[in-house]
Backbone bond lengths (Angstrom), bond angles and torsions (degrees), N, CA, C in turn:
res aa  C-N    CA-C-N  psi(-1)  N-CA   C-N-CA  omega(-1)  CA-C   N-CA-C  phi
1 X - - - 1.462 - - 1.520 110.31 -
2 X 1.653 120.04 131.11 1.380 98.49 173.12 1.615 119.80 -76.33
3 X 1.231 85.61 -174.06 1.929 88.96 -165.01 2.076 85.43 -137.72
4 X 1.627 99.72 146.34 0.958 106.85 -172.24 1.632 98.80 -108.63
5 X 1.732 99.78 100.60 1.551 103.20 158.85 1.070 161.11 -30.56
6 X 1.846 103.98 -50.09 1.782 120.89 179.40 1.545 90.35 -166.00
7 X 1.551 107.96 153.53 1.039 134.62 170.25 0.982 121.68 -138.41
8 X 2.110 110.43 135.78 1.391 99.94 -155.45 1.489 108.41 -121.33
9 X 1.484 144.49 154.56 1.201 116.36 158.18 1.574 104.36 -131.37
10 X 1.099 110.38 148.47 1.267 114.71 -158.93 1.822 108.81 -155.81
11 X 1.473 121.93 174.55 1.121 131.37 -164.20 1.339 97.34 -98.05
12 X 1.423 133.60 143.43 1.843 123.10 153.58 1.685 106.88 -100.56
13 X 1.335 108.89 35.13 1.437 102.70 169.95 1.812 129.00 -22.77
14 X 0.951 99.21 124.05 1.986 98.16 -164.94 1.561 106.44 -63.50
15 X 1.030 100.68 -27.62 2.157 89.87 -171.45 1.544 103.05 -122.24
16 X 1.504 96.31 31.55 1.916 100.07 162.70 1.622 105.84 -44.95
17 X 1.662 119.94 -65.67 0.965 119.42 -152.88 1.504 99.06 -70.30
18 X 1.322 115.63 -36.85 1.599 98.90 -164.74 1.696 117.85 -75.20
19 X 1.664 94.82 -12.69 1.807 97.42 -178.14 1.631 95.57 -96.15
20 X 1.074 142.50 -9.62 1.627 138.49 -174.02 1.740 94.83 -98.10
21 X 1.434 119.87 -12.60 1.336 92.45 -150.66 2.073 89.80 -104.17
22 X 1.321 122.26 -24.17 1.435 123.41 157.57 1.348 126.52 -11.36
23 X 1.297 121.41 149.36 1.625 113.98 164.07 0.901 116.62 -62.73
24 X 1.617 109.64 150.18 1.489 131.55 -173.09 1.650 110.51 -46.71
25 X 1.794 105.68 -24.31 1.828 99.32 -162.92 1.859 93.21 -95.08
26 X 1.294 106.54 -34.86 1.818 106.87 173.86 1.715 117.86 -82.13
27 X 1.372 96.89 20.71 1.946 99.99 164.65 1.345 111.39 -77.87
28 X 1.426 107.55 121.62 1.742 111.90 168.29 1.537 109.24 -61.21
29 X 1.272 103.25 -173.62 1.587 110.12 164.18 1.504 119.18 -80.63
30 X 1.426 100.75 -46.80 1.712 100.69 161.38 1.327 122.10 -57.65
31 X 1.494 142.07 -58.90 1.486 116.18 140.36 1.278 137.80 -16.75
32 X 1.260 112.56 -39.15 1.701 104.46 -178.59 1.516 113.04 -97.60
33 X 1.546 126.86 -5.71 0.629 131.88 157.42 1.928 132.95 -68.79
34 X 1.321 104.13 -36.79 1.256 140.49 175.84 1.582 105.45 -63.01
35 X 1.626 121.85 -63.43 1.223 167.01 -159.25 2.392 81.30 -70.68
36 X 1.346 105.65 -44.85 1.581 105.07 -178.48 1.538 97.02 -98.22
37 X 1.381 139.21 -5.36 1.199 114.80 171.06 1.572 116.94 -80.77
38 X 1.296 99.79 -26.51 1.407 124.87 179.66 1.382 115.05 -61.65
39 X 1.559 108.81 -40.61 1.289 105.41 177.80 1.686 118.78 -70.68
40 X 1.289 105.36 -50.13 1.790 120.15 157.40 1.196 102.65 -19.80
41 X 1.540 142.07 -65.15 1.306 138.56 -106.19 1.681 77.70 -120.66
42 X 1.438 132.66 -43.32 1.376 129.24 -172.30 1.565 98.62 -81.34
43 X 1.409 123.77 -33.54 1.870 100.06 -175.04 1.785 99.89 -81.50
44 X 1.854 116.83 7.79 1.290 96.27 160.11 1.238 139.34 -54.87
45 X 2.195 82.95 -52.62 1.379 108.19 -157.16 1.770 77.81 -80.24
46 X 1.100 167.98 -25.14 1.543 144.79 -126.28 1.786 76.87 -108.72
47 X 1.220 141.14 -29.01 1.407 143.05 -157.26 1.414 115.55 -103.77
48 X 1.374 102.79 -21.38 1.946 121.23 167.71 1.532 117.02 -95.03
49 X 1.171 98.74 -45.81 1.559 107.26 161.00 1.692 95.03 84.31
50 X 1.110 138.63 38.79 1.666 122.84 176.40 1.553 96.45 -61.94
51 X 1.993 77.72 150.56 1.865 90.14 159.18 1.330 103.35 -112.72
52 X 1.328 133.96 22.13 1.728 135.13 175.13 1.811 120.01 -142.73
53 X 0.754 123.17 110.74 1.722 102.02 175.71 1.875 108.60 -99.78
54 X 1.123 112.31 117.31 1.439 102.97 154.57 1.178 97.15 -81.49
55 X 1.522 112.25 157.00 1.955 155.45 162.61 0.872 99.09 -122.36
56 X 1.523 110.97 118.00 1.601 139.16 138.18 1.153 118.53 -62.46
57 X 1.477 143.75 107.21 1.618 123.82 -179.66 1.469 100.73 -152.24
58 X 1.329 130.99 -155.17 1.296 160.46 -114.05 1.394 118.75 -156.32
59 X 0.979 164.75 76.62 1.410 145.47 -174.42 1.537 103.79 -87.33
60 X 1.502 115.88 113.18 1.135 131.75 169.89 1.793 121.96 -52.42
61 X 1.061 128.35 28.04 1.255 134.04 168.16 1.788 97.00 68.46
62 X 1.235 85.67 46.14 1.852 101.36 174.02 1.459 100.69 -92.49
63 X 1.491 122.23 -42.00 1.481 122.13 -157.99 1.543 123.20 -133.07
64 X 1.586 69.59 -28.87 2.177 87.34 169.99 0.987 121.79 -107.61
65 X 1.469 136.55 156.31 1.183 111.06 -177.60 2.114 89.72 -154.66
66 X 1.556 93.55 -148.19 1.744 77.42 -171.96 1.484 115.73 -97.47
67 X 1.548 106.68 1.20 1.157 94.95 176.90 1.407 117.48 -105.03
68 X 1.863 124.64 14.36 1.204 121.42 126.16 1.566 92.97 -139.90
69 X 1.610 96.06 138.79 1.337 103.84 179.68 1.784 106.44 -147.84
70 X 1.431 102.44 94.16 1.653 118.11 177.24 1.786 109.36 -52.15
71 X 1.318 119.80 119.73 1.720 105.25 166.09 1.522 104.16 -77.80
72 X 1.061 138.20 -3.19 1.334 123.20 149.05 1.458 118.79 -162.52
73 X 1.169 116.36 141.76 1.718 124.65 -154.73 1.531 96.22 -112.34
74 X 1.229 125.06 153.59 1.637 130.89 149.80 1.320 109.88 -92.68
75 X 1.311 154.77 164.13 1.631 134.84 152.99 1.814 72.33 -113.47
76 X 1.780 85.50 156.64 1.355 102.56 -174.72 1.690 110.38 -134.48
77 X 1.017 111.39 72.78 2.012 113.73 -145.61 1.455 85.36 -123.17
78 X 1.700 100.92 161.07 1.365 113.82 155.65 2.132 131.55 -79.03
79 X 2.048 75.48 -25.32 1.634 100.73 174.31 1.050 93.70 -161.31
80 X 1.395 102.93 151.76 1.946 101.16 168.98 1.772 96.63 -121.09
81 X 1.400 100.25 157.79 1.233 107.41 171.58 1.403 122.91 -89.65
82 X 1.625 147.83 130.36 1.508 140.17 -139.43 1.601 106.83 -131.01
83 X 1.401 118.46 111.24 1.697 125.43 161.74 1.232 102.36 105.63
84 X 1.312 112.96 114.45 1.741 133.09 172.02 1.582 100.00 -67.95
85 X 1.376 100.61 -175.80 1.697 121.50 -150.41 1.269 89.42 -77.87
86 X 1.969 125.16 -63.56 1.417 131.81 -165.62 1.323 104.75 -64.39
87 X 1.146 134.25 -25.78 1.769 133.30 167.15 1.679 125.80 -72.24
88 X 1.482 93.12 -11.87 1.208 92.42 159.78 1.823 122.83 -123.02
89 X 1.087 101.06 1.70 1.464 121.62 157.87 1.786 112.79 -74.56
90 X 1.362 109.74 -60.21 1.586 120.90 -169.34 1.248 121.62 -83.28
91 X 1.752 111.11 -21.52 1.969 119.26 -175.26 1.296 96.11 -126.66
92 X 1.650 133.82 -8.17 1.051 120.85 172.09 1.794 117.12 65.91
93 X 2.160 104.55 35.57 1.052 101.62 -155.22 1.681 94.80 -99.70
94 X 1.109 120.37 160.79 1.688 108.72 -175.92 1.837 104.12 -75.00
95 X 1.228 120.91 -168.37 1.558 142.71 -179.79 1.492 82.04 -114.18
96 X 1.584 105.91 143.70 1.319 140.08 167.60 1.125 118.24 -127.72
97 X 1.472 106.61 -179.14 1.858 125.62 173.08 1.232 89.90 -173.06
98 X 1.570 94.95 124.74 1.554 127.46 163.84 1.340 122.62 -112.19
99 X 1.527 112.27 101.57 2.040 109.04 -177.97 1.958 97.91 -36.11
100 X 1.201 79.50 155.69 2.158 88.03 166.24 1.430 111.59 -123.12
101 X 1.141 156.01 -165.22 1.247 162.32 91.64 1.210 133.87 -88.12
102 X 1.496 104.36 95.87 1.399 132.50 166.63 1.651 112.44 -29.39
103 X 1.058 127.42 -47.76 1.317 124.71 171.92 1.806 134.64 -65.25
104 X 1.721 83.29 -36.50 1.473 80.06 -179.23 1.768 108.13 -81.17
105 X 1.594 110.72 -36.92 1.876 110.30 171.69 1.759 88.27 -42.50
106 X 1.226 126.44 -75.70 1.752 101.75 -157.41 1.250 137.73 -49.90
107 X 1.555 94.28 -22.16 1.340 106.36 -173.69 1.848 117.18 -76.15
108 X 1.691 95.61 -24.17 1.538 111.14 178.03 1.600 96.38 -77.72
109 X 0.973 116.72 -17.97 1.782 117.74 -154.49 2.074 92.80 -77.66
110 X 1.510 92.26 -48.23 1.354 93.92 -153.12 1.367 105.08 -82.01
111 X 1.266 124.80 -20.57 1.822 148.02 178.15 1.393 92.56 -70.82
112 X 1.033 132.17 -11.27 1.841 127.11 -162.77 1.746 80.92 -102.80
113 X 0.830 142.39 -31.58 1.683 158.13 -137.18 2.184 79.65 -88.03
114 X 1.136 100.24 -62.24 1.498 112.75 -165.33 1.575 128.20 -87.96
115 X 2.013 92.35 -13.24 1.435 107.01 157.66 1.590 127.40 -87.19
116 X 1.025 107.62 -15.09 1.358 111.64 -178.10 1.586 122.86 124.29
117 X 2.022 102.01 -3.05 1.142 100.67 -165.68 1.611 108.99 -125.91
118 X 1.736 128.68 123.22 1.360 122.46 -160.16 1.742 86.42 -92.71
119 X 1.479 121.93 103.54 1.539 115.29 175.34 1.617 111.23 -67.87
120 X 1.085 110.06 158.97 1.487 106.89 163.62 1.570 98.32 -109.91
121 X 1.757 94.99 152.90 1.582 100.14 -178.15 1.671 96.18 -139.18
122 X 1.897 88.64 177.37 1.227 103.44 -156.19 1.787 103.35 -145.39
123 X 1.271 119.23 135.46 1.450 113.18 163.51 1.366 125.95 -136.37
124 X 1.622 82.34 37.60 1.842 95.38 166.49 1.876 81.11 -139.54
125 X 1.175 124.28 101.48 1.547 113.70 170.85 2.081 95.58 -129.67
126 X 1.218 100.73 118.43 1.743 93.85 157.69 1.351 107.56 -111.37
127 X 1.633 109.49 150.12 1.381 122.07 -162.98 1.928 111.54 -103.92
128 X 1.243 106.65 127.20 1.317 87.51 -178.84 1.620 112.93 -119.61
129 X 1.361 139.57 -120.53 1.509 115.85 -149.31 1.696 107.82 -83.19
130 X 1.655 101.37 -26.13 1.408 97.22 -177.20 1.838 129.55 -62.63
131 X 1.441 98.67 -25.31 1.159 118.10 156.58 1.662 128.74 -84.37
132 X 1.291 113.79 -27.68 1.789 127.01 -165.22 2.010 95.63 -73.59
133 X 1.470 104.11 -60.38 0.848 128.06 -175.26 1.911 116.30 -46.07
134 X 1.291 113.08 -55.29 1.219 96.23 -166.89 1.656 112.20 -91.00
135 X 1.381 110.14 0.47 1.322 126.32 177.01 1.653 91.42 -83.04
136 X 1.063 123.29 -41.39 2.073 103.94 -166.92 1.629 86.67 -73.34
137 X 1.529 116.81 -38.39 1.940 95.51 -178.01 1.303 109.55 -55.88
138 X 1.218 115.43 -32.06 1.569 112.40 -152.91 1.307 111.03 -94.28
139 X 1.302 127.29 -26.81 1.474 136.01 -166.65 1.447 94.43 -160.14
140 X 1.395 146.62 65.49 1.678 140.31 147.85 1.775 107.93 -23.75
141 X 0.999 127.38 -31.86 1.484 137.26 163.72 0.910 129.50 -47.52
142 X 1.701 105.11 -33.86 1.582 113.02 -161.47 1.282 122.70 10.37
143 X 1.102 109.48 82.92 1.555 126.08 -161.63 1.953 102.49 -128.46
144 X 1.297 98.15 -23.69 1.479 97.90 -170.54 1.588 107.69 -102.25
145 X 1.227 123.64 130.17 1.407 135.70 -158.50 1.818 88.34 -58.74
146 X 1.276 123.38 163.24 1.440 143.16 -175.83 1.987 118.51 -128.61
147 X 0.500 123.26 118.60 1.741 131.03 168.32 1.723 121.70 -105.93
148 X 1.725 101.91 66.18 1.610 104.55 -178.38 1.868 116.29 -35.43
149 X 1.000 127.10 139.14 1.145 113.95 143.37 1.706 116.05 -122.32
150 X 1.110 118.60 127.84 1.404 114.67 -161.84 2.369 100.77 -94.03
151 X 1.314 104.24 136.41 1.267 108.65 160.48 1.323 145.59 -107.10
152 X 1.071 169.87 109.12 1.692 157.56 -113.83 1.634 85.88 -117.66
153 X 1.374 111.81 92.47 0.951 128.75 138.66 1.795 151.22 -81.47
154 X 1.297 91.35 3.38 1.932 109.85 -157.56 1.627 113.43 -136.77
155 X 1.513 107.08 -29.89 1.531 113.04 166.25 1.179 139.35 -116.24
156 X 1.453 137.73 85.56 1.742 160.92 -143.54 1.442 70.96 -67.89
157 X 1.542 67.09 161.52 1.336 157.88 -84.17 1.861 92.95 17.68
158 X 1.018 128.37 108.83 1.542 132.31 156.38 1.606 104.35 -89.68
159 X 1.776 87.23 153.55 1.805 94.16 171.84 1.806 124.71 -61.09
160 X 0.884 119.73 139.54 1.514 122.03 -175.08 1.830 97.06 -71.34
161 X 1.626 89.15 165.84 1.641 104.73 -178.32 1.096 108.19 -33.74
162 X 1.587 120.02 -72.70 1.441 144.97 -139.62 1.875 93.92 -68.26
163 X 1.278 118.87 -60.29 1.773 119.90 158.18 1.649 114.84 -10.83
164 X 1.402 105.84 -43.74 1.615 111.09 -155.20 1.760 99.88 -99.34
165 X 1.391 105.60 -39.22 1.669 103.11 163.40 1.371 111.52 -70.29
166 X 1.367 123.76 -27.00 1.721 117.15 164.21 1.578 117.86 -42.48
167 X 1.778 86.83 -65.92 1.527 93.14 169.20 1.254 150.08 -49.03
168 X 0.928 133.28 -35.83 1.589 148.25 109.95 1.580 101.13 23.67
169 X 1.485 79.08 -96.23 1.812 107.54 -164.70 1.504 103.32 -52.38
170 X 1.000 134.36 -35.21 1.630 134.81 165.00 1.188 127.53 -110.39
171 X 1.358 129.44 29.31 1.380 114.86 117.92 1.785 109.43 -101.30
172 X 0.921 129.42 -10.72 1.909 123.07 152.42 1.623 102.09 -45.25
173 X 1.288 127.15 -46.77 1.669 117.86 -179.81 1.601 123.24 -79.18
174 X 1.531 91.41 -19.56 1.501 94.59 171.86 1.396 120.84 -94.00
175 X 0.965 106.11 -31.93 1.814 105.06 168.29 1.288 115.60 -64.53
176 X 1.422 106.81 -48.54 1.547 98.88 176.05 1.494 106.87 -70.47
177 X 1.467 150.39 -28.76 1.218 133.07 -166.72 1.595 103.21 -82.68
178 X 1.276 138.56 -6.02 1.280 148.22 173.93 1.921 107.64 -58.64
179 X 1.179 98.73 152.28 1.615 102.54 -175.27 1.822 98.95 -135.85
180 X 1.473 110.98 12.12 1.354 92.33 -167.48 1.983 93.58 -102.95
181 X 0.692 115.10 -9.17 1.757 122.29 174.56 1.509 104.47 -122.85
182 X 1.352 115.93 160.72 1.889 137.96 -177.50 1.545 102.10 -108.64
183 X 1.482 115.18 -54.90 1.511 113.40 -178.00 1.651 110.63 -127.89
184 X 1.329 103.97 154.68 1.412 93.59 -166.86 2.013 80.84 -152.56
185 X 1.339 108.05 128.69 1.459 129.86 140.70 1.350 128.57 -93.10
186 X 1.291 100.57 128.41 1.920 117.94 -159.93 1.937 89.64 -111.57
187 X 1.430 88.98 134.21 1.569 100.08 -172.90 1.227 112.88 -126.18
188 X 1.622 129.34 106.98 1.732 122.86 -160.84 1.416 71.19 -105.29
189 X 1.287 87.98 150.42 1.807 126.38 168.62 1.292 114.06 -86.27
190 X 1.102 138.38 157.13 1.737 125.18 143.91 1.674 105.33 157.83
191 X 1.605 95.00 -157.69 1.447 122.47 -177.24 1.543 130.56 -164.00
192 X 0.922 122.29 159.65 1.143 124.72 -168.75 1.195 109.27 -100.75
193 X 1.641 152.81 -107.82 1.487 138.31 -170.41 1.562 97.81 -105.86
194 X 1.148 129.07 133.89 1.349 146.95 -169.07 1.420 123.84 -145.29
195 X 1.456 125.27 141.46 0.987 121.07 163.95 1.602 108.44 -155.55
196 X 1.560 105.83 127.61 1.221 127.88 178.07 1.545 134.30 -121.15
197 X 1.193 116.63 121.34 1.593 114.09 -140.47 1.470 126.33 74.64
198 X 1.021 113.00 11.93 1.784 106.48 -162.98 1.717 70.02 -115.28
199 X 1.825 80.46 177.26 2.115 103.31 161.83 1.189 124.27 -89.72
200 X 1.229 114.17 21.14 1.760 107.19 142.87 1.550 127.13 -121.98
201 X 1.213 100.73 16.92 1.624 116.42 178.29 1.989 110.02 -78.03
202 X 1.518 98.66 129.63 1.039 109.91 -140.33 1.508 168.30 41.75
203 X 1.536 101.87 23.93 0.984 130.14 151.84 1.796 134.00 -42.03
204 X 1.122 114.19 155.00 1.771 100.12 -163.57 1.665 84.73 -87.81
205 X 0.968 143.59 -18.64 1.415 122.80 -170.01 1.234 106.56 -102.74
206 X 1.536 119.46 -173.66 1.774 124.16 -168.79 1.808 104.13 -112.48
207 X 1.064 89.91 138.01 1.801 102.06 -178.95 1.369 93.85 -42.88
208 X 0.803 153.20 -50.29 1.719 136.69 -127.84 1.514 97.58 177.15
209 X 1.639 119.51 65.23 1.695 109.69 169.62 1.536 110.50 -53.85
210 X 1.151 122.26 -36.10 1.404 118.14 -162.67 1.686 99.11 -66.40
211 X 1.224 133.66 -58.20 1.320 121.32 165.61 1.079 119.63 -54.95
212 X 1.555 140.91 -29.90 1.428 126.05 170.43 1.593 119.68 -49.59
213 X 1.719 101.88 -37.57 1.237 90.22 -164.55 1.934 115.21 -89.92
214 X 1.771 101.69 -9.35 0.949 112.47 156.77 1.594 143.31 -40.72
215 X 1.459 78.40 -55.93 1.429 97.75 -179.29 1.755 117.90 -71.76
216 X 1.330 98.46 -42.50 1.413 92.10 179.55 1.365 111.93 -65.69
217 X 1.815 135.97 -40.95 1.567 123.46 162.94 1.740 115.81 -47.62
218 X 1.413 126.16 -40.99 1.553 132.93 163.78 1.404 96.75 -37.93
219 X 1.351 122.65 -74.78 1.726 126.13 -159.26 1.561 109.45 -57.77
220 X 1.015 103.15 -42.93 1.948 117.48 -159.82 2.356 97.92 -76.84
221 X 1.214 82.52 -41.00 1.842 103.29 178.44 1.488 120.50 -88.61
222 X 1.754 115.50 -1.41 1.340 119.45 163.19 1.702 111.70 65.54
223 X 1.661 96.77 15.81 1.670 92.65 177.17 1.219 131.99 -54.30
224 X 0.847 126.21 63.32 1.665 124.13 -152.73 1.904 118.77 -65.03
225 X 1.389 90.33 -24.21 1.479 102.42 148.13 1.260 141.61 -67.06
226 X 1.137 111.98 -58.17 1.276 120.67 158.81 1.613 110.62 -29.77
227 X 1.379 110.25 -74.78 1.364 133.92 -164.71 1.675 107.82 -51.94
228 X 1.545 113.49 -32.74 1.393 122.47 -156.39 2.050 101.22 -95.18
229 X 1.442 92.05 -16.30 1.898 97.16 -174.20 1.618 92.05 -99.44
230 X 1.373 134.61 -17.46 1.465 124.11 178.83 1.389 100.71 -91.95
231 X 1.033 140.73 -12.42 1.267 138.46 -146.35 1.799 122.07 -94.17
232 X 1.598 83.22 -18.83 1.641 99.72 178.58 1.515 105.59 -59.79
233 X 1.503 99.64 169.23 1.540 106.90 -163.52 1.648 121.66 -83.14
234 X 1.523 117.07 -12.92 1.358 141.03 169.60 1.910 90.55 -69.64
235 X 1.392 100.14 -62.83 1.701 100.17 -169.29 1.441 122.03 -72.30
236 X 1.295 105.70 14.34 1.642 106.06 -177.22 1.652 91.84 -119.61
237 X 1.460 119.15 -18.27 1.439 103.14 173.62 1.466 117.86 -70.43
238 X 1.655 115.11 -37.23 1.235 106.65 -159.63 1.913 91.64 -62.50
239 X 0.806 125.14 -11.20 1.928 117.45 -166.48 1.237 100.22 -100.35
240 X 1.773 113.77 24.65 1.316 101.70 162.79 1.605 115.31 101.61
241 X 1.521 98.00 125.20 1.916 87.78 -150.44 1.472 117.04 -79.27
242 X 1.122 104.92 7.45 2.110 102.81 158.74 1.722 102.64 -137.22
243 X 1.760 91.55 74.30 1.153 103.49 143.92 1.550 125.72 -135.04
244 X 0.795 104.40 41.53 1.299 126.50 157.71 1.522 121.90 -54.41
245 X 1.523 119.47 -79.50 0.876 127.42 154.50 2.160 130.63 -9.00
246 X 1.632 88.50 -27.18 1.473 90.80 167.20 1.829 129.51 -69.73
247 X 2.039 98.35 -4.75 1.505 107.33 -176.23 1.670 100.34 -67.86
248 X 1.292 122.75 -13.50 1.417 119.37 -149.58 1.845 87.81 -88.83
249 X 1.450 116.98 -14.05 1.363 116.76 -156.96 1.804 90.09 -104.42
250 X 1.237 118.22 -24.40 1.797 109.50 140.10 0.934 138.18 -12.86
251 X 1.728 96.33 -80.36 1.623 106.49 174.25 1.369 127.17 -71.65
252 X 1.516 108.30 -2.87 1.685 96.18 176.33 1.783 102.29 -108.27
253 X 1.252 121.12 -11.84 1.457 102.30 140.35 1.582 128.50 -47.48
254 X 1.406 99.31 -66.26 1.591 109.58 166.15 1.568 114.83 -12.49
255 X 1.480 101.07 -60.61 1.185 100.08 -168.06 1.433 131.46 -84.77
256 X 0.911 104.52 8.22 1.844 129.67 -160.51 1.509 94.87 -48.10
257 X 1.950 79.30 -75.46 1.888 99.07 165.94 1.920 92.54 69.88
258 X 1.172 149.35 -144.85 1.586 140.79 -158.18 1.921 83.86 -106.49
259 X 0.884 121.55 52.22 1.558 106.02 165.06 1.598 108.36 -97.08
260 X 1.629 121.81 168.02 1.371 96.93 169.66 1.505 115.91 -122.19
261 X 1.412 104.57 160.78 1.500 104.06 -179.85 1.220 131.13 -76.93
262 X 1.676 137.45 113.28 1.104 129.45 -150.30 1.547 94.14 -104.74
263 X 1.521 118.57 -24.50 1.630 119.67 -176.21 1.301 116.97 -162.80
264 X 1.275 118.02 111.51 1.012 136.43 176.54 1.890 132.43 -131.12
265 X 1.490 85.65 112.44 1.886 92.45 -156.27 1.866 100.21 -157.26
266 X 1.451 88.32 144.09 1.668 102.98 -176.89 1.764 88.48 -105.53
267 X 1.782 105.56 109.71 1.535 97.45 -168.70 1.820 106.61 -71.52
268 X 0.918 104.76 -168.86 1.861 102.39 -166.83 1.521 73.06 -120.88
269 X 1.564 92.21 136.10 2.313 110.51 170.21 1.607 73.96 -151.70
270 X 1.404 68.58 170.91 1.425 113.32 174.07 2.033 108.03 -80.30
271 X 1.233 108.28 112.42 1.567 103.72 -163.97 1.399 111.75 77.95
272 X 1.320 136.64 174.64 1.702 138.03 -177.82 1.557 135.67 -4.47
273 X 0.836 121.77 91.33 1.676 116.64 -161.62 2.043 88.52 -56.62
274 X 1.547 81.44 161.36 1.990 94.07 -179.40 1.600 107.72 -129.41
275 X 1.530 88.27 120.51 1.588 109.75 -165.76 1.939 95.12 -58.95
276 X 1.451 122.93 138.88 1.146 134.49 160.38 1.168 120.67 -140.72
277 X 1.363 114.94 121.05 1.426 120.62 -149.92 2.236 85.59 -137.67
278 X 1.319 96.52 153.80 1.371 99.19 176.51 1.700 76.49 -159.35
279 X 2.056 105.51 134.63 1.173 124.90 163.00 1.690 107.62 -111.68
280 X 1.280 138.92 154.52 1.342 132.71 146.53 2.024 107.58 -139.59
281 X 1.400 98.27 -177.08 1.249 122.07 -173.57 1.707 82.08 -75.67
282 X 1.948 112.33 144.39 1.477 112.25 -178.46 1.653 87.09 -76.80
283 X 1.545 129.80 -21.48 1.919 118.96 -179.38 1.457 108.74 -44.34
284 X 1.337 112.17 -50.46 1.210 123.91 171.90 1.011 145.42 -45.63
285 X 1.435 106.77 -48.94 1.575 137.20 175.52 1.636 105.86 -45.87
286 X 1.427 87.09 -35.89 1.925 103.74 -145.37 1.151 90.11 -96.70
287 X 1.539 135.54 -15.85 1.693 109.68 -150.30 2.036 87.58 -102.34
C-alpha cells in the first residue's frame, strides 16, 4: 500500500519563476524569500523521497469554464503538458512536461466511488500555473511523475467547506489504498486573502490580515469548525474576491490526520501573505 510521505501547502504565485529566476544582485526580497521557501520544500521532498506527487489546485478558467464546470477533476495522463499562451505572455512562465501515472489517477478515481466522492476525469488535461508553479518549487527537475487533481474554486455555486475537509479524508484513503506507488507527496495549491482584478489588487498591504492570521491558527489547530462557518461563499468574498482558492488549504489540513508539522508560516510579501505549510511522517522528522 502506498504511504503518504510529506504534505505540502504552498502558494502558485504567477511570476515566481520570473522574479526567482533574475540575477542574484536584481533579487527582491520577495524573490529571496520565495527562492528560501523553495529550498524548504525540495530538502522535504530530497528527505521523503516520493516516487509520485499528487496536486491539489485550481484551474484558472484555462479549460473549464461554465458551461462545463467539474467541482473536482482527476487528470488521467501519461504526461500532461504545463502553462497556457497568456501565462507565458503575462508571468513570463516557461512550458513544461510532467510524466503522470495513469494507474495511480484510476486508482484515486475508483476509491472516490467508496469515499463518498464521484470524481470527474480527464485524458486530455493541460496544467497551468496552479499546478506549473508549485511543482518548479517543489521539484525544478520535474522528474517525479504528478497526479493533478483539479478543484472548482472560481465558478458558484462552489463546493462548501465541509466538501473540501471530505476531500482530504478521501483522497488520504485512496492514496493509501493504491498499490501502484510506495511514497507519494500531496501538494495543495492556494492562498490565503486575495484579490485579483478588484481595487486592492496589488497593493503593498494584505486584503484581510485579520483572516490571514486567523486562518493560519484554524489550519495549524485543525478547527474544522471554525474553517467550515468562514468558508461559505458570501464569507470568502469579504477576504477578497479570489480567495476562494483557500478551500484547497482545507483539505490538506484534512489530511494531516497524525502527521507532523515541520513548517508552518504565512510568508510576509508585499500584498497577500503566502500560506506555507510542510507536513511529514514524525519517522521522518526524527531520522
Amino acid at each position: 500500500m502506498a504511504e503518504i510521505v510529506s504534505i505540502v501547502g504552498t502558494t502558485h504565485h504567477p511570476w515566481y519563476h520570473k522574479k526567482t529566476s533574475a540575477p542574484e544582485k536584481e533579487l527582491t526580497e520577495d524573490a529571496r524569500n520565495l527562492l528560501g521557501w523553495s529550498e524548504r520544500v525540495q530538502e522535504s521532498f530530497a528527505r521523503t523521497n516520493p516516487d509520485a506527487v499528487v496536486i491539489v489546485a485550481s484551474d484558472h478558467f484555462h479549460q473549464f469554464f461554465h458551461n462545463n464546470m467539474p467541482q473536482f477533476i482527476v487528470g488521467r495522463m501519461a504526461s500532461y503538458q504545463g502553462t497556457f499562451y497568456n501565462e507565458i505572455r503575462e508571468f513570463d512562465l516557461p512550458r513544461v512536461q510532467l510524466g503522470g501515472n495513469r494507474q495511480l489517477s484510476t486508482d484515486i478515481i475508483e476509491a472516490g466511488f467508496d469515499n463518498g466522492f464521484d470524481f470527474a476525469f480527464s485524458d486530455e488535461m493541460r496544467l497551468d500555473h496552479a499546478c506549473v508553479v508549485p511543482s518548479l518549487i517543489a521539484q525544478p527537475s520535474l522528474d517525479i511523475p504528478v497526479v493533478p487533481v483539479l478543484t472548482n474554486c472560481g465558478a458558484p455555486p462552489i463546493p462548501k467547506g465541509q466538501r473540501f475537509v471530505d476531500l482530504g479524508s478521501a483522497l488520504r484513503n485512496a492514496i493509501e489504498g493504491s498499490n501502484s506507488v510506495d511514497r507519494v507527496a500531496v501538494v495543495f495549491s492556494g492562498n490565503l486573502s486575495l484579490e485579483v482584478g478588484g481595487p486592492e489588487q496589488m497593493m503593498p498591504y494584505s486584503v484581510d490580515p485579520d483572516f490571514d492570521v486567523q486562518a493560519m491558527d484554524w489550519l495549524t489547530g485543525r478547527d474544522f469548525d471554525a474553517l467550515v462557518a468562514d468558508s461559505t461563499y458570501e464569507r470568502l468574498m469579504t477576504h477578497g474576491n479570489t480567495s476562494f482558492q483557500f478551500l484547497n488549504m482545507i483539505s490538506m489540513a484534512a489530511m494531516q490526520d497524525d502527521m507532523q508539522i515541520v513548517h508552518a508560516e504565512a510568508m510576509k510579501r508585499r500584498g497577500s501573505p503566502a500560506p506555507c505549510f510542510i507536513y511529514e511522517q514524525k519517522s521522518e522528522v526524527t531520522q
